[in-house]
N, C-alpha and C positions, 0 to 999 in steps of 0.2 A: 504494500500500500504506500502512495509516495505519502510523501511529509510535508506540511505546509510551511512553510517560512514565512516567519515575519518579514514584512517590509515596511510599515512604519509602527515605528515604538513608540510617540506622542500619542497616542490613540486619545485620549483624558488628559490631555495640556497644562489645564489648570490645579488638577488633582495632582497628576504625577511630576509638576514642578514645585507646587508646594512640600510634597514631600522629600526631593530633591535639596530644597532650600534647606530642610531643617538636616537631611545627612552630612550638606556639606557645613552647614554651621557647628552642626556639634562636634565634627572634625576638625575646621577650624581652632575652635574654642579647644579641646584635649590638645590639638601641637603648640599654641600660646600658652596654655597654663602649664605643658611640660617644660618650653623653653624658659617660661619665667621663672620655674622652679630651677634649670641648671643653671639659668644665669645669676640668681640671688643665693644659692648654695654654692656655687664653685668658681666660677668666675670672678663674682665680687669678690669672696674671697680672697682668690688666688691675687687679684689685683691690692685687696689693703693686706696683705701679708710680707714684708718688706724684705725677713730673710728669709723665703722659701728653702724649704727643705722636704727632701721625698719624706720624713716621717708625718709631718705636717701637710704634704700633700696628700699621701694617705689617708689622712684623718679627716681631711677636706672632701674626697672621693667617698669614704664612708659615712660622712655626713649626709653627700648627694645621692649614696642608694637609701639610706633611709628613710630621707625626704622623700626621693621618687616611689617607695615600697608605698608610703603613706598616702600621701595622693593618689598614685592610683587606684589605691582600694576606694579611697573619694568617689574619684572622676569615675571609678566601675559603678558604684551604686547610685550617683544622679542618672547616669547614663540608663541605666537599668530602670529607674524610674521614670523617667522621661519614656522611654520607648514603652513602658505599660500604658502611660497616659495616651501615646500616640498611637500606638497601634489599637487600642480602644475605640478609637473613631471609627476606625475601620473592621473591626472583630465583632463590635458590638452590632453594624446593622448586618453586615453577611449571618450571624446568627439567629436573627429576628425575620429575614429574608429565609435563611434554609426552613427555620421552624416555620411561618408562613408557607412555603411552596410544598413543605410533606403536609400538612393539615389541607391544602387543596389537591395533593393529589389523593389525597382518604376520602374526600369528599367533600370537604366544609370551605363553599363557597361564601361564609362571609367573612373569610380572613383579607387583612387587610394590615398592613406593615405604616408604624409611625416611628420616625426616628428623632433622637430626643436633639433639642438645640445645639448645632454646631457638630452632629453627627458630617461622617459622607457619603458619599452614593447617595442622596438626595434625589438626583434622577433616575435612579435606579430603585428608588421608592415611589415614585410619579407613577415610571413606566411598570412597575410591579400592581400596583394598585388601579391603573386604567385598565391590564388586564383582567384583573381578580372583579373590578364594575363591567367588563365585558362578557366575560363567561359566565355570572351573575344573570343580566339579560340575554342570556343565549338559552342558557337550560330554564329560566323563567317562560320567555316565548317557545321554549321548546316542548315545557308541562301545558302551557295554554293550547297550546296546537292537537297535543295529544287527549284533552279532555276534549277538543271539541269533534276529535276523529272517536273519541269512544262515543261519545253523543250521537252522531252522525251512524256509527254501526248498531246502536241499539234500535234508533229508529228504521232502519233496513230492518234488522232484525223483526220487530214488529211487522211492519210489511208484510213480509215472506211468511210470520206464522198466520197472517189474516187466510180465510177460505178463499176469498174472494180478491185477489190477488190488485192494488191499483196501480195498474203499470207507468201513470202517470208519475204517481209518488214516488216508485221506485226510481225512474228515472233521476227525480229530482233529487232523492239521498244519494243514488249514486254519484251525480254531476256531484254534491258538496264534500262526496271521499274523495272524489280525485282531486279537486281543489284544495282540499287539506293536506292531501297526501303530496301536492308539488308545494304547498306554502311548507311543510316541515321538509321538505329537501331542500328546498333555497336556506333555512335556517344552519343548515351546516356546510351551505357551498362555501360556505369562505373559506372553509381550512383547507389549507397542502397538506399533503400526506406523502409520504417518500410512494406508496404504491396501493391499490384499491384492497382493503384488509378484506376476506372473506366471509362470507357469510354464516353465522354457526349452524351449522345444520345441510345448509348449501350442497356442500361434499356429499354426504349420505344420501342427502336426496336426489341427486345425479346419479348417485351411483344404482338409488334402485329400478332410477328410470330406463337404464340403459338396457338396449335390447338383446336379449337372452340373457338375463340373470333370473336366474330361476330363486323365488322366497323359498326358506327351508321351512 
């Protein structure tokens, strides 16, 4: 199966350079506060230290892994912090969006995804939720169509058990099946479908139509 390649990575511009902004700030910010920590541990030093000596430099170098041991355990836990807060924006509504989309696919058309202020994928809340109002009114006009096609078979139904048969009537229940019967097919013409799914039953019943199958 080939592979798809990306060809453009901006896809979400405004989303994926804001988070770009803060990668590179917080990288930024970790190499300035390293360099400030070597240049106020050892450099200043080594500069007001008048008669340098390797034991004294030494002791200058071990002052500067200590510093830098300390700080970075710092600079690890805002960092660590910051990225829970961050990646929140983002964790938070992709969870509320998967939980939404298994509850519609069980059945329960009136979910509907809110995401809390300053969440993102905003428009992927929009577009989530115009479709959840759309399949909403799809299987709404699609229960109405089918009470009025049972409606329409009961009265046949009567009809045909009258004695006296009025063919006029019938006509006219049947013109209103078949007019139901093309309004609830337009009801679903909108969807693509990768290929026409089968009928259940369809198979069987071909197969017992077919000429020389003898029933056992």
């Amino acid at each position: 199966m080939a592979k798809h390649r990306r060809r453009t990575y901006l896809i979400k511009s405004g989303l994926q350079l804001r988070y770009m902004g803060i990668i590179v700030s917080t990288m930024l910010l970790v190499a300035f506060g390293v360099g400030w920590i070597i240049y106020y541990t050892s450099w200043n030093r080594i500069i007001s230290t008048p008669d340098l000596t390797i034991d004294r430099l030494a002791d200058i170098f071990d002052g500067v892994n200590r510093s830098l041991i300390q700080w970075v355990a710092v600079f690890g836990f805002v960092i660590a912090a910051l990225s829970v807060f961050v990646s929140h924006k983002i964790a938070g509504p992709v969870y509320r969006l998967e939980r939404s989309a298994k509850a519609i696919a069980s059945g329960d058309l009136t979910q509907s995804v809110k995401l809390r202020h300053g969440d993102e994928l905003a428009d992927l809340q929009d577009a989530f939720n115009t479709m959840s109002e759309s399949l909403r009114k799809m299987v709404s006009k699609d229960r109405e169509v089918i009470s009025r096609l049972i409606a329409a078979g009961n009265r046949l139904n009567e009809q045909l058990q009258k004695k006296k048969h009025d063919t006029e009537s019938i006509e006219v229940v049947a013109r209103d099946l078949y007019g139901i019967i093309e309004e609830l097919r337009q009801v679903t013409a909108g969807f693509k479908i990768d290929k026409d799914l089968p009928i259940e039953g369809a198979a069987d019943a071909g197969a017992d139509d077919t000429p020389g199958t003898e029933q056992a």
